[in-house]
DOSEMAR-927959 format. One record per residue (C-alpha): residue number from 1; x, y, z; chain. Coordinates in steps of 0.1 Angstrom, whole numbers. Example, Ala and Ser with C-alpha at 12.3 -4.5 7.8 and 13.67 -1.06 7.14 Angstrom:
<vextors>
(1 (123 -45 78) A)
(2 (137 -11 71) A)
</vextors>
This chain:
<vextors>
(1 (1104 1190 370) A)
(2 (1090 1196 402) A)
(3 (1080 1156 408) A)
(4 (1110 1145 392) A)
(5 (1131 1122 414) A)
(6 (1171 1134 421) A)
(7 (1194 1106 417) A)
(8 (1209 1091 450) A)
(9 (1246 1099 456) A)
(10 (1245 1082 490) A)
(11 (1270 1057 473) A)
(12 (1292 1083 459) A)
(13 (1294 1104 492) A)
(14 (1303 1076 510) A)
(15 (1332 1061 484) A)
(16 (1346 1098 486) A)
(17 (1347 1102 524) A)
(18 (1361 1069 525) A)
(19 (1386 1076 504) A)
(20 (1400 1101 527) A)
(21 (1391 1089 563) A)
(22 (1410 1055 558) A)
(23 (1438 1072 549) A)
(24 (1443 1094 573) A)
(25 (1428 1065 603) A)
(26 (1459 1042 592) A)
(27 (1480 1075 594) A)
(28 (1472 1084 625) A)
(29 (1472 1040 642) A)
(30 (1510 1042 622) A)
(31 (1516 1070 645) A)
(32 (1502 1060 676) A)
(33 (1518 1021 672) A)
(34 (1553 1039 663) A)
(35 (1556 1064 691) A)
(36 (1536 1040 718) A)
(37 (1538 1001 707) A)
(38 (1564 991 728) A)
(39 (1560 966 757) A)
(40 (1564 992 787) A)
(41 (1537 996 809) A)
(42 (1537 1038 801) A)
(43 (1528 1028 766) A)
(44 (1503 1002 778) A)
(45 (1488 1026 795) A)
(46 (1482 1053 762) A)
(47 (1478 1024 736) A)
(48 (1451 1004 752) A)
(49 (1425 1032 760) A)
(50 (1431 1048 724) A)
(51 (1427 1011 705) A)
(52 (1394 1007 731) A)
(53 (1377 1040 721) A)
(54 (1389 1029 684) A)
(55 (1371 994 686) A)
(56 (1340 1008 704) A)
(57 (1334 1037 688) A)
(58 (1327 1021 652) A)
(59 (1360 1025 632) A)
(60 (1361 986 637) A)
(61 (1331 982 622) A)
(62 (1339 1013 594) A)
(63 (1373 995 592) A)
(64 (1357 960 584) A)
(65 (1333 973 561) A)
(66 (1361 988 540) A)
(67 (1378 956 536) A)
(68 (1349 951 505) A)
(69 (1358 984 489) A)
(70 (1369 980 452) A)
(71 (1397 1005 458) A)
(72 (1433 988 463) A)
(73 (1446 1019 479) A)
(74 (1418 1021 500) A)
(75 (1420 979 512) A)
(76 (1457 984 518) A)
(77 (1451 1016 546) A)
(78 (1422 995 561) A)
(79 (1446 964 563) A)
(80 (1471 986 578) A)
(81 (1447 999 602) A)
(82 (1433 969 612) A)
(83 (1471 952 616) A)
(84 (1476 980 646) A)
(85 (1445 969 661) A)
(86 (1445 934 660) A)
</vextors>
């Protein structure tokens, strides 16, 4: 038992926090978009910055990868997401 190999859960940990971070990312771009998505230049000014930080600091990338997951719940909040951003 000492040599014996543990199965990897890398997969598993990562389907679970996804299944709650994109969630709770297309929560909080609903948010932001309803409360700042008009065409003013006040909202300008706090959408742009927060959709920067959001595109450069890898939940685009997070975001995209998610599109493949084979949760339906999980592709809708990523499509959501990504709709804000785009």
């Amino acid at each position: 038992a000492d040599g014996a190999v543990k199965p990897s859960t890398v997969g598993q940990a990562q389907s679970y926090d996804l299944g709650y971070l994109a969630p709770f990312l297309a929560g909080q771009l609903r948010s932001l978009w309803a409360d700042h998505g008009e065409a003013s230049e006040t909202c300008r000014g706090i959408l742009g910055p927060v959709l920067n930080a959001v595109a450069s600091g890898g939940v685009l990338e997070l975001l995209l990868l998610a599109c493949a997951s084979d949760d339906a719940t999980i592709r809708a909040c990523v499509h959501e997401s990504l709709s804000v951003i785009v």
